[in-house]
N, C-alpha and C positions, 0 to 999 in steps of 0.2 A: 504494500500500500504506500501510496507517496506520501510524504512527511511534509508539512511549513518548511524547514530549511531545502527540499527538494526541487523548489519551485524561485528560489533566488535569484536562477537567472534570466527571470521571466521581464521583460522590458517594464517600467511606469508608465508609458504613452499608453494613450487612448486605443482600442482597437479591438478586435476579438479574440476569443480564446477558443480552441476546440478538445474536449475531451475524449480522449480513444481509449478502448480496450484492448487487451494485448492482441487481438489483433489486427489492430490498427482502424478498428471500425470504429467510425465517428458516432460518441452515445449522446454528445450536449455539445452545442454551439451558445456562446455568450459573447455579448459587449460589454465594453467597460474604459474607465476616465484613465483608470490605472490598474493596465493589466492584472500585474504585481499583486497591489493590495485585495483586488477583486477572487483572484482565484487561491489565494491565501487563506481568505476569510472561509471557505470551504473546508479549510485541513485543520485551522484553530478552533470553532466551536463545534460544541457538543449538541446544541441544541436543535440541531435541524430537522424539519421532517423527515419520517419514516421515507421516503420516497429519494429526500436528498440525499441521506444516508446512503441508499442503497448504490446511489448514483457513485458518490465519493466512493464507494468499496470497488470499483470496476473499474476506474481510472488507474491507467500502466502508462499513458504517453500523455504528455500537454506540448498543441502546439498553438500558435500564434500568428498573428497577421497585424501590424501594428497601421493605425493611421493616422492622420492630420488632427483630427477632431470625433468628438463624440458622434456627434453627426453621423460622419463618413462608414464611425463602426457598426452603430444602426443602421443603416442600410447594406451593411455588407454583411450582417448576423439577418436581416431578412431576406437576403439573397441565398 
């Protein structure tokens, strides 16, 4: 399972994030102001729903697509 420190070299620009299973199949696509801080908050608390939980236990790969603006990542997390 991926750890908070695993995730360090993850960019703070605006953009999206994609979560994969080990085999590289994409389980959750997200935006966010600061990569970084956003998919951290995933690995630091406890309290998330049953659902997000189960999401966090299947993540093996995080990758990334960084952009300009909030903006720019919204529209590329609905694409």
């Amino acid at each position: 399972m991926i750890k908070p420190k695993d995730v360090d070299y993850l960019p703070t620009s605006a953009g999206c994030y994609l979560f994969k299973d080990d085999k590289s199949k994409v389980l959750y696509v997200g935006k966010a102001k600061n990569i970084k801080k956003r998919v951290k908050s995933y690995f630091q608390k406890n309290d998330h729903p049953r659902k997000t939980r189960m999401l966090v236990e299947r993540i093996k790969k995080i990758d990334f697509i960084t952009t300009s603006t909030e903006s720019e990542a919204f529209l590329l997390e609905n694409n």
